[in-house]
C-alpha positions in Angstrom: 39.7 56.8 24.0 39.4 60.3 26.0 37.3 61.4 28.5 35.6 63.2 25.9 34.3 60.5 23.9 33.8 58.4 26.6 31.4 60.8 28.7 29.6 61.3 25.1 28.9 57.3 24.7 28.3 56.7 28.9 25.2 59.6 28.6 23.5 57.8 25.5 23.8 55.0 26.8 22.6 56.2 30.0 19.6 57.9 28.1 18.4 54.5 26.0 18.7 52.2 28.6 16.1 54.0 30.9 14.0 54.1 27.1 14.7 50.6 26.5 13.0 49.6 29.9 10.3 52.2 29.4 9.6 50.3 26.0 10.0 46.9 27.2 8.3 46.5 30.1 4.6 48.0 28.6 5.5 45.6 26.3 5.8 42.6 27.9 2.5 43.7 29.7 0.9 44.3 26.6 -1.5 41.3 27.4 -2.5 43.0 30.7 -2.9 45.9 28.8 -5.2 44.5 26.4 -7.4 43.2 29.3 -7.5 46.8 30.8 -8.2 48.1 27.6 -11.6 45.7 27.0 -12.5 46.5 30.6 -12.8 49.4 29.9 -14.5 48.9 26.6 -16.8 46.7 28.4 -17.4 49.5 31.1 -18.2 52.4 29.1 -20.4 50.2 26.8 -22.4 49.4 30.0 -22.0 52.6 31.4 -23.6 54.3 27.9 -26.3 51.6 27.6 -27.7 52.4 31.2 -27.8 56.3 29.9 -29.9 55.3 26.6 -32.4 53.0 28.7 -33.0 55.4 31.4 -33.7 58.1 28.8 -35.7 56.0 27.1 -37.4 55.3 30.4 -37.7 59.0 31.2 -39.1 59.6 27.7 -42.1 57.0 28.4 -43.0 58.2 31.8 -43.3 61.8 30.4 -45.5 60.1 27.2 -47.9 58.5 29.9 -48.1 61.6 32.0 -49.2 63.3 29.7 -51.2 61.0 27.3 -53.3 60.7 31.2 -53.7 64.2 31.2 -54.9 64.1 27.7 -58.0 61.7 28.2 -58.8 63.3 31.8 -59.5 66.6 29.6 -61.3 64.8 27.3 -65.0 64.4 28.7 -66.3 63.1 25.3 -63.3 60.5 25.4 -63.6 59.4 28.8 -67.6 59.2 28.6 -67.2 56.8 25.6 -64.6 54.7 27.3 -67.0 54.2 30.4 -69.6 53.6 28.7 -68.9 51.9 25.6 -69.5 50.8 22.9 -66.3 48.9 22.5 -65.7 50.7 18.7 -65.7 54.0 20.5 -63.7 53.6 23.2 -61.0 51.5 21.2 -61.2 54.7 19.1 -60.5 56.8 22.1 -57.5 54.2 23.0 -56.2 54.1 19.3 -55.8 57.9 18.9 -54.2 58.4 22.1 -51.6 56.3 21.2 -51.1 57.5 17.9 -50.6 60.6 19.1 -48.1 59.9 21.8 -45.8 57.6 19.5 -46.7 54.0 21.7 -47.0 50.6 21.0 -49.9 49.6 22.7 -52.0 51.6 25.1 -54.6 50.3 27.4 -57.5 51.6 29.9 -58.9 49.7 32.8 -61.7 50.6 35.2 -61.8 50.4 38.7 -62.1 46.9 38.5 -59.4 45.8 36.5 -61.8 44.9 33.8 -60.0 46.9 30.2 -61.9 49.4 29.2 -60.2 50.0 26.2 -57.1 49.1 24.2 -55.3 49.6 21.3 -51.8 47.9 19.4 -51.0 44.6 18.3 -49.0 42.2 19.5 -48.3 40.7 23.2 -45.6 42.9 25.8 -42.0 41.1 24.5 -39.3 41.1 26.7 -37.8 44.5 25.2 -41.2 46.2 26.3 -41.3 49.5 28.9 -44.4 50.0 30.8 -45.7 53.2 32.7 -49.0 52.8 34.7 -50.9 56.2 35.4 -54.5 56.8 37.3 -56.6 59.0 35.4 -59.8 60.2 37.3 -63.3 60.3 35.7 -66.2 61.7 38.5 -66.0 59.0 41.0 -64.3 56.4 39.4 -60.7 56.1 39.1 -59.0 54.7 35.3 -56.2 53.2 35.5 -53.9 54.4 31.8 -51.4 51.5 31.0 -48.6 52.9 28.0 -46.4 50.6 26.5 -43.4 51.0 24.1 -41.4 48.1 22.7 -37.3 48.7 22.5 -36.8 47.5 19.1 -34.8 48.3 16.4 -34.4 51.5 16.5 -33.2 51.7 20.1 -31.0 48.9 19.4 -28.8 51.0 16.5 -29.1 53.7 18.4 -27.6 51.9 21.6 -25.1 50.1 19.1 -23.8 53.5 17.6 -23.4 55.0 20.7 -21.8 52.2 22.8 -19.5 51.0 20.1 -20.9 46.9 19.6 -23.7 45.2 18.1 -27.1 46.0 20.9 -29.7 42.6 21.5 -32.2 42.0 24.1 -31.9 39.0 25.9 -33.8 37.1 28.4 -31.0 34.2 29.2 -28.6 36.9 30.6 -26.7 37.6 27.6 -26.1 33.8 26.9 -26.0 34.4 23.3 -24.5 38.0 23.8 -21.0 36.1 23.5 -18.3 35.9 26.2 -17.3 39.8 25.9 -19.9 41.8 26.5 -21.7 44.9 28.7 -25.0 44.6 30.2 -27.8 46.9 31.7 -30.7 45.5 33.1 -34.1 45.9 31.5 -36.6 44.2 33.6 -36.4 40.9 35.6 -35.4 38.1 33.4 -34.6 40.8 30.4 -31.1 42.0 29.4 -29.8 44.6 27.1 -26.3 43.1 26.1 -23.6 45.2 24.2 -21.1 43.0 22.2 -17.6 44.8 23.0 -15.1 43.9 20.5 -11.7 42.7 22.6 -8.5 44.5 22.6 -5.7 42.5 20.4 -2.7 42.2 22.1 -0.9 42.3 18.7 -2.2 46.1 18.2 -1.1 47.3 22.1 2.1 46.2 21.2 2.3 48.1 18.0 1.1 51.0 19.0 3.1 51.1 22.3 6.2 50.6 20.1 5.7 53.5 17.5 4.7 55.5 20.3 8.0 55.0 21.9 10.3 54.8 18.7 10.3 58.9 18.0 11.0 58.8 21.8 13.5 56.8 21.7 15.4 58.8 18.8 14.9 61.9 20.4 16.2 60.5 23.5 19.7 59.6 22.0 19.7 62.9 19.8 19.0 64.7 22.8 21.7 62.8 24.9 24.6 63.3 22.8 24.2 66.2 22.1 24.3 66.8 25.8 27.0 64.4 26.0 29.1 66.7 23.8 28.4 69.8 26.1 29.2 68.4 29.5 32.0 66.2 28.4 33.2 69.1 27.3 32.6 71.5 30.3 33.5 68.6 32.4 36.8 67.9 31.0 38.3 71.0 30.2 39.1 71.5 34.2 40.2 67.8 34.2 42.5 68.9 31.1 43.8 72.2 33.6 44.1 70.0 36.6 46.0 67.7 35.2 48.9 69.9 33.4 49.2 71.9 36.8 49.6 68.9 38.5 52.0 67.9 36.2 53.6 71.1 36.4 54.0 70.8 40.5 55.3 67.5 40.1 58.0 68.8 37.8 59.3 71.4 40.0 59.6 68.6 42.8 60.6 65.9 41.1 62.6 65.0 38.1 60.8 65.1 35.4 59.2 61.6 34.1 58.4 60.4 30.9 54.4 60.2 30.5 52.5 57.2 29.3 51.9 57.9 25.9 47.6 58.2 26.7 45.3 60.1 25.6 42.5 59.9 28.3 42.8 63.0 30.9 41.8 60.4 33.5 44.9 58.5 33.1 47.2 61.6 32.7 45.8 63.4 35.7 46.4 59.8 38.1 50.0 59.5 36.8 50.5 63.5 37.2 49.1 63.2 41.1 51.0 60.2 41.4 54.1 62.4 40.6 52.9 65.5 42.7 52.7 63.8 45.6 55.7 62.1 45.8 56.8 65.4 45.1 54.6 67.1 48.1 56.1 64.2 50.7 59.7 64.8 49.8 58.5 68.5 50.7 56.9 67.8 53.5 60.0 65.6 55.1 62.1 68.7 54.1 60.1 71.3 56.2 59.3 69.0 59.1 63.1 68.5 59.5 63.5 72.3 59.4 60.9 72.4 61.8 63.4 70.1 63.5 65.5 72.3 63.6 64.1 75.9 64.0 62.9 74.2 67.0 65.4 73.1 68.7 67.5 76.3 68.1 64.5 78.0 69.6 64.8 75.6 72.5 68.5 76.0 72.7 67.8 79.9 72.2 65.5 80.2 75.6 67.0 77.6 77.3 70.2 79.9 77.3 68.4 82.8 78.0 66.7 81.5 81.0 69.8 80.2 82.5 71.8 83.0 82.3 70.0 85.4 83.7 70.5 83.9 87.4 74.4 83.2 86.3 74.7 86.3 86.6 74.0 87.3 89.9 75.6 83.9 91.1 78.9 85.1 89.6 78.7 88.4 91.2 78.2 86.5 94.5 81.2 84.6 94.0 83.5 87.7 92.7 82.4 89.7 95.8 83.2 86.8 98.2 86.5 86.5 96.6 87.4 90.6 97.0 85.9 90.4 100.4 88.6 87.7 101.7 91.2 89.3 100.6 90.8 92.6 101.1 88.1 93.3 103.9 88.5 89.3 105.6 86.9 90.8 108.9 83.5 91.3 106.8 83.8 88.0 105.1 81.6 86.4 107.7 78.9 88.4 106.6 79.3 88.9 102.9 79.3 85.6 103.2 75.4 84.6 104.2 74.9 87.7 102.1 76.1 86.2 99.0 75.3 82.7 99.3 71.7 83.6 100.2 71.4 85.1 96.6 73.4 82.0 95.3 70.8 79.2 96.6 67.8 81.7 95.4 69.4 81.8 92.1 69.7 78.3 92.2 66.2 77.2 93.0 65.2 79.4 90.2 67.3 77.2 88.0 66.3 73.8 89.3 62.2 75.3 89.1 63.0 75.9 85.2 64.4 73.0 84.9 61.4 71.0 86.6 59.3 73.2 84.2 60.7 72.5 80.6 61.1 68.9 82.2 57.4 68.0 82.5 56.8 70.1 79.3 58.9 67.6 77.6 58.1 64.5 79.5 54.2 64.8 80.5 53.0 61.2 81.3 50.4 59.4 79.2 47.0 60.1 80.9 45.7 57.1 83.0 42.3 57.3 82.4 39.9 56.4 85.6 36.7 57.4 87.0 37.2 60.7 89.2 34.9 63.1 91.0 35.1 66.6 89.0 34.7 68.7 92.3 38.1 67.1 94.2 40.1 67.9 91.6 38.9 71.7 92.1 39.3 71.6 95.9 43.1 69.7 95.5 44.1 72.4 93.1 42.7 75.1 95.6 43.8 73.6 98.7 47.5 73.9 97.1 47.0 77.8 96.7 44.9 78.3 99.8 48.0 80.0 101.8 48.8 82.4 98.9 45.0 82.8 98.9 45.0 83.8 102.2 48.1 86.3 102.5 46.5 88.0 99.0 43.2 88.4 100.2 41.8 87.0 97.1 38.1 86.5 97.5 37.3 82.9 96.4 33.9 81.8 94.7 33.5 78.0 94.1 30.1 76.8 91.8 30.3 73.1 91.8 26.2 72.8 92.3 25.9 71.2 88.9 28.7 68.9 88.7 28.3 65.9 87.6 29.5 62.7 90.4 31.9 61.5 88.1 34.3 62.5 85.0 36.3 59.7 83.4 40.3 61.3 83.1 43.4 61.7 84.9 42.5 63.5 88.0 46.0 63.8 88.6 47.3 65.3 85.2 43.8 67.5 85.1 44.5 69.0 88.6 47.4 69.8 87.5 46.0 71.6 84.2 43.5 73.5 87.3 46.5 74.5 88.8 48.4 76.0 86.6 45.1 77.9 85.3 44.9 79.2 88.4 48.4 80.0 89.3 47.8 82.1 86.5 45.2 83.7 87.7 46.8 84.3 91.0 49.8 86.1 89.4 47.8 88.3 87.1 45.9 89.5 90.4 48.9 90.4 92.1 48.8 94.7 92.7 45.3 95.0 92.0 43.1 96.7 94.2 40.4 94.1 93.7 41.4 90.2 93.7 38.1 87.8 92.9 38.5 84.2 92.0 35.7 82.3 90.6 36.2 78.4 90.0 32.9 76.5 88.9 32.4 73.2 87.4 29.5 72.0 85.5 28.1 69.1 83.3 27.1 70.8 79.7 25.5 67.8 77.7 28.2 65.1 77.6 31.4 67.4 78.2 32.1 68.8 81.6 33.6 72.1 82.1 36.0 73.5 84.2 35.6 77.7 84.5 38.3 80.1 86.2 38.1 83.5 86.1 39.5 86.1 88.0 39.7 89.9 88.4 43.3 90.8 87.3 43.4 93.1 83.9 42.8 90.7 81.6 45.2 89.3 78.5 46.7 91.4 76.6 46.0 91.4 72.5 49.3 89.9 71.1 49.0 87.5 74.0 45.4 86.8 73.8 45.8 85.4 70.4 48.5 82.8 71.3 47.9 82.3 75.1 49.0 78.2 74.8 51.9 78.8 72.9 55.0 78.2 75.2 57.1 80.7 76.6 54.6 83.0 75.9 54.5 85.2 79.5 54.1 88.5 80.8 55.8 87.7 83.7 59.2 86.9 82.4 60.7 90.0 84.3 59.5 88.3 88.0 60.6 84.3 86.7 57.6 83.3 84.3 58.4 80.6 82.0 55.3 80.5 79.9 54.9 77.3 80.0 52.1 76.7 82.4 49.1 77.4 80.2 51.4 75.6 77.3 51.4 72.3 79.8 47.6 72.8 80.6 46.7 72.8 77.0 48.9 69.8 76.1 46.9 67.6 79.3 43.4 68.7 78.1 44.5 67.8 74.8 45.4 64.5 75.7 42.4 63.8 77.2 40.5 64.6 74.1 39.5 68.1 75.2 39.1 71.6 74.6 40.7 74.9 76.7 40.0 78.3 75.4 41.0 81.7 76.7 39.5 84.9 76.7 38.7 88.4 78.3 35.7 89.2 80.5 33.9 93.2 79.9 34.2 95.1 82.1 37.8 93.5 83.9 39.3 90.3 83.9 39.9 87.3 82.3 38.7 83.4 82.3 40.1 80.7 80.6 37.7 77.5 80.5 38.3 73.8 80.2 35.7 71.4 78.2 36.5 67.3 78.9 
């Protein structure tokens, strides 16, 4: 199977699974769902009951307001209900509540005693009551209207809510066990019947709601499968035949597995590269090998025959003196040996040089304080400091106490740093050294700079490189800013080089 084909089936895959559990787990809470659902029912039905009876409510207030204002402009009205007879002032009650729409109406004197009344029937449980005084001269009426909430209100509650409306006075015993209430009056009960959520129709409508998604899902996956796969391996397709071509030109050629996937192909074709790419890499490291060690040879034979020279000259003119001047010998001779034993020391200091180069100890890592190794490595120099005149500037203030490393490899590191220093100074009007050491988070740094002209470009840019010197003419080796690097190396540092505006250079150490 290729990659192709198999990126196509891993992305519709990857698209239904999500959908299957997206499907499945509403339904598998379709019964919680249900229950949400008839909460809700029941909620709203409650919530739109409570609405109906407080407008109903609001509706009878206003009716009594103004049904009182009605018989307190009515003199006639009010005359005939103080004063009788009963026929007129039931009269008085009966139009009143005619005219306002209410099921019973009734006036009552100061007393309590009624007055009047009009409407059949006792106050039910369904029955709204507004009390309002009404004032006639000195006495005060009291106007009771009264409206039952009967069938009409019931539909109307029913419509709106959604369930079959009753008044109730056992709180909603007979309601049945799913149900919304509002509360009437004490001991009455408007109950909504709220038909329950099935289970069985969550479920179904959570699965056709989810089918078309799930079809459009997979559509939509493969054919996103079939874009990427194809974007995706087309550079897996290139990779692999140039890493089968590499291979080829550094390896015999082998015979492929005879597989179609790119994956495959591309493993085998790396496989082959690389051993290609190590046989290489032994190749040029053994050339390395090589180039380096003629390099070595190379300098090594330069350096020593430059003071063979004058050693040989020594020798030839104490032979020619001893046999043909032999009175003079005596003083050729502490002439020439003089410049023999120079020459010599110069060899045996090269020697010692490329000898530590080669053979620098493993550090011995101990707890050391940072500002003795800066006075041992300026306490070595402190007679050429002297006879030069070189101003000296130590800044040690924020050292730390202690710097875990081999104070003995590091000072000599120092040393050599500022030997360098001390050499570049040499002829200049104006000799400043500046050695500081500092803690800088959790490295501490080692600073010399000095006031000598400064690195030059080409040498700038490979400063730790050995044999690189500008002194080669007066016995530089190049190798003492190659040594330094190696020790700060070792100790799992950093040294860097570089020129200072205005004059100067400074070359800093971070442990």
């Amino acid at each position: 199977m290729t990659l192709r084909s198999r990126l196509v089936i891993a992305l519709a895959f990857a698209a239904l699974v999500p959908t299957a559990v997206v499907v499945t787990v509403p339904i598998l809470q379709a019964g919680h769902r249900a229950e949400e659902e008839t909460g809700r029912r029941i909620t709203q039905a409650g919530r739109q009951a409570a609405v109906l009876l407080e407008e109903e409510r609001g509706s009878l207030a206003d009716t009594a307001s103004r049904a009182a204002a009605d018989l307190h402009g009515n003199r006639d009205g009010l005359a005939a209900v103080l004063r009788g007879p009963e026929g007129v002032a039931g009269e008085v009650a009966r139009a009143l509540g005619e005219r306002f729409a209410l099921d019973r109406l009734r006036v009552a004197g100061a007393a309590g005693a009624v007055l009047a009344s009009w409407g059949e029937g006792a106050p039910g449980p369904g029955t709204l009551s507004e009390t309002r005084a009404v004032e006639a001269g000195a006495e005060v009426l009291t106007l009771v209207a009264e409206r039952d909430l009967g069938d009409r209100f019931l539909g109307r509650v029913g419509a709106v809510a959604g369930g079959e409306a009753l008044l109730t006075g056992d709180a909603g015993s007979t309601c049945g066990p799913v149900r919304a209430e509002a509360q009437v009056a004490p001991g009455t009960v408007l109950c909504i019947r709220v038909a329950p959520a099935s289970t069985r129709e969550v479920r179904r409508d959570l699965l056709g709601a989810f089918a078309g998604t799930a079809a459009a899902a997979l559509l939509a996956a493969l054919l996103l499968g079939v874009l990427l796969a194809g974007r995706i391996s087309r550079p897996i397709q290139a990779l692999t035949e140039r890493a089968e071509s590499i291979s080829e030109r550094h390896r015999a050629p082998l015979n492929l597995l005879p597989e179609k996937d790119e994956t495959e192909r591309l493993t085998v074709a790396f496989d082959r590269m690389l051993d290609g790419l190590a046989a290489s890499e032994d190749k040029r490291v053994a050339a390395e090998r090589v180039a380096a060690w003629e390099e070595m040879a190379r300098r090594l034979a330069h350096e020593v025959k430059n003071p063979l020279s004058p050693i040989r000259l020594a020798v030839e003119n104490l032979r020619k003196t001893r046999l043909l001047r032999p009175g003079e010998f005596d003083a050729a001779f502490e002439q020439e040996t003089g410049t023999i034993l120079e020459e010599v020391a110069s060899l045996s200091a090269l020697v010692d040089e490329f000898s530590q180069f080669a053979r620098l100890p493993t550090p011995r890592i101990d707890a050391c304080d940072p500002r003795e190794i800066v006075s041992g490595a300026l306490a070595l120099y402190q007679g050429r400091i002297e006879r030069s005149g070189v101003r000296v500037e130590r800044d040690d203030g924020d050292s730390p106490e202690t710097l875990r490393a081999d104070a003995e490899q590091l000072g000599r590191a120092l040393r050599n740093v500022i030997q360098n220093a001390l050499d570049a100074m040499e002829g200049c009007p104006v000799r400043e050294l500046s050695v500081g050491v500092r803690a800088d988070g959790g490295r501490v740094v080692f600073r010399v700079r000095d006031s000598g002209p400064g690195f030059p470009p080409d040498v700038l840019r490979k400063a730790f490189e050995p044999y690189v010197t500008t002194r080669r003419d007066r016995g530089g080796t190049g190798l003492g800013l190659a040594i330094a690097e190696r020790i700060v190396a070792e100790h799992g540092g950093t040294i860097a080089a570089d020129n200072v505006p205005g004059g100067g250079a400074v070359v800093t150490i971070a442990i």
